[in-house]
N, C-alpha and C positions, 0 to 999 in steps of 0.2 A: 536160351541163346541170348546173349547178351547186343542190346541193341545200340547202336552207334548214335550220334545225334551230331558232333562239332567237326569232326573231319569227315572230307567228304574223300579223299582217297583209299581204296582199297576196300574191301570185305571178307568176311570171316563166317563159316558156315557150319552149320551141325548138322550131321548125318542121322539119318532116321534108320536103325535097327529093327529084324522082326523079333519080337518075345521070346525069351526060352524059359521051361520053368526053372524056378532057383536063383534066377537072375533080377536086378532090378529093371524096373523100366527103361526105355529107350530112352526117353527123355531125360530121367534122372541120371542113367549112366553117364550120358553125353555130356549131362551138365560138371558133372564129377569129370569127368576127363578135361573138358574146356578149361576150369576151374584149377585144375593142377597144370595145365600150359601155363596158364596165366598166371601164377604164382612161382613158376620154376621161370617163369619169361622174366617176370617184373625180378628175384633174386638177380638173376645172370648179367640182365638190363643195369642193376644198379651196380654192381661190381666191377663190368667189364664196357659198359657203354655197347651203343647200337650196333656201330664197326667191329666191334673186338666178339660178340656174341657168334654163337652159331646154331645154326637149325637144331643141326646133331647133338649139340651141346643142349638147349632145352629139352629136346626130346629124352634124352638122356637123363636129362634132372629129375624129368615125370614119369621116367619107368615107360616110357613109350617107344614104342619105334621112329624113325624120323617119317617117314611115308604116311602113318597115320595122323601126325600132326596137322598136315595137307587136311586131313578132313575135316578140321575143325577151324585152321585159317591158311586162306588161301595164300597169304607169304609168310615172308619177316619182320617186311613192314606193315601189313594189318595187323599183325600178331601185335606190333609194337606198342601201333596205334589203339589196339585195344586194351592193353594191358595200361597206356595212359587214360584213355576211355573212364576204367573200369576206378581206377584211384583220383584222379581229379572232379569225375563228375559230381559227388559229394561234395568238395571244395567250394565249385561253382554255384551249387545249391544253398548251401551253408551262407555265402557271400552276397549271392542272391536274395536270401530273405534278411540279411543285415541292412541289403540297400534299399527295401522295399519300404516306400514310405506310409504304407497302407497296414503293413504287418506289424503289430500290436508287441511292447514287449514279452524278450521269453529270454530260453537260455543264452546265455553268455555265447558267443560268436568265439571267440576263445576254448569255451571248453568243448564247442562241439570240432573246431580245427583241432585241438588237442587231440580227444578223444577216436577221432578219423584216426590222424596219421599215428596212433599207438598201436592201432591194429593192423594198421601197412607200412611199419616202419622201413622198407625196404623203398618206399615211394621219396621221400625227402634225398634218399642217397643218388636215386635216378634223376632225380632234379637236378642234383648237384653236380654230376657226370658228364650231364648233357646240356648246361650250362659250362661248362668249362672246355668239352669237348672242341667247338667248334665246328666250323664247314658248315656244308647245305641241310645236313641233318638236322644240328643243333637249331639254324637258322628255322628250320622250320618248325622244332621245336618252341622256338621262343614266340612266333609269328600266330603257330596254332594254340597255344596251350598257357605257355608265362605271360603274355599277351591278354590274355581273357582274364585271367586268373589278377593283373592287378588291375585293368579298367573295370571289375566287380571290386575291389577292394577299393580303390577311388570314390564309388560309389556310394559306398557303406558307408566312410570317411567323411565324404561331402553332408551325409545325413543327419550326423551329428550334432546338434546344435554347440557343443561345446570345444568345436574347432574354430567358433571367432578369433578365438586370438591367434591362429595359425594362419598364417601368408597361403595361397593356392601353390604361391612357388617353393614352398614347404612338403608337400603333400608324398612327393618321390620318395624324398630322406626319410619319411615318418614308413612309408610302402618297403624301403629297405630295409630300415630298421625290426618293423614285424617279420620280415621273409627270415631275416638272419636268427630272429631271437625264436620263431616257430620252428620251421625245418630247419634251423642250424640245430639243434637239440636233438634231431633225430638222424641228421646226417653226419652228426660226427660223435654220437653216442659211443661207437666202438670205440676210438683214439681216445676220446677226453674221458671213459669209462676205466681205460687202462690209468690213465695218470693220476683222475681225483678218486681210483677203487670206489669208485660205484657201478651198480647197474643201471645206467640213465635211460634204460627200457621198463624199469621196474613200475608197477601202478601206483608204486609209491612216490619215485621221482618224479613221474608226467605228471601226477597231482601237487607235489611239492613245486613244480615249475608253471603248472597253470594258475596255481596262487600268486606266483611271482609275476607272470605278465600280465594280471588284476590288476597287481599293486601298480605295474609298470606303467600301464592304462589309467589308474586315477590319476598317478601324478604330469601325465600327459595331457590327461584330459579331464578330469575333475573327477569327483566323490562318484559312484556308481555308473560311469562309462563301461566300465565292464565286466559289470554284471556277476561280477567273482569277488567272494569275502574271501578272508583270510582263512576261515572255516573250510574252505572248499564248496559253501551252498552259496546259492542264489541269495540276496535281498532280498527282502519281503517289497513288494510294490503297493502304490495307494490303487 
């Protein structure tokens, strides 16, 4: 069962089965069913935004009935909010130990947002739906979820030492700048895939572009900011 932590509206619940032989466990089943909501939720979500989805329609996508879907979240909107949940809370984590002035260096902050949203590339497009969406939705989209996600990256930014020469009233445009150059790359991978014939899902390109925003990072912020050589490895540290 996937546990909630930032928003406190709504809940999502897994049902307990008795055993039969041949079958998997209860828990394991459920999680396997939860697990393909949430992946048929989060495609539909980024496609079609919150308004434009339907019950029937994800349940559909998961090879389920709609009724059963009920037993694993109690609406549309927990379903929603878990399926942000389940992709952001890595985010948060990741941005979180960037800002932590206690945590010792490690990998590049970079390659681990990379590396995240290549295996949920569907999450960058839902950002980008429901930022553009509007109304109370969006609104609480940006309030619960875009909201947190740059006052952790402010964070991170402020920690730096090599943002002295950056103004504080600088700090939005630089927070832009990474949203568009990160999940712009994944949310518009389709469109700009078609025009420059690439696969910009491919583990070649996400690696080809996490070099690029190293590069983009020393020259923003000096020699070893972040943490990413041209190689694709890590520096060596003293």
């Amino acid at each position: 069962m996937y546990k909630r932590s930032f928003i406190s509206r709504g809940t999502h619940r897994l049902t307990a089965t008795t055993p039969q032989p041949g079958r998997a466990a209860p828990a394991d089943e459920a999680r396997s069913s939860a697990d393909r909501i949430l992946d048929a939720a989060e495609a539909l979500f980024a496609e079609h935004g919150f308004a434009g989805t339907a019950v029937r329609d994800i349940a559909q996508r998961a090879d389920l009935n709609p009724g059963s879907l009920y037993n694993h979240f109690e609406s549309k909107q927990a379903l929603y909010e878990a399926v942000l949940e389940r992709g952001l809370r890595p985010v948060f984590e990741i941005l979180d130990r960037a800002a932590d002035p206690e945590a010792p260096p490690g990998r590049g902050v970079l390659e681990d947002l990379m590396a995240h949203l290549a295996s949920s590339p569907n999450l960058a497009r839902l950002i980008q739906h429901e930022t553009l969406a509007g109304g109370d939705q969006a609104l609480g989209f940006v309030r619960g979820w875009l909201g947190p996600v740059y006052a952790r990256a402010t964070a991170a930014l402020q920690r730096g030492s090599q943002l002295m020469d950056w103004e504080q009233e600088d700090f939005p445009l630089l927070l832009m700048t990474y949203h568009h150059l990160i999940f712009g790359h994944f949310a518009l991978a389709g469109a700009l895939g078609e025009v420059l014939e690439m696969d910009l899902l491919s583990p070649e390109a996400v690696e080809r572009h996490t070099r690029f925003l190293g590069k983009v990072t020393e020259k923003l912020f000096g020699p070893l900011a972040s943490g990413v050589e041209d190689n694709g490895e890590e520096p060596e540290r003293e």
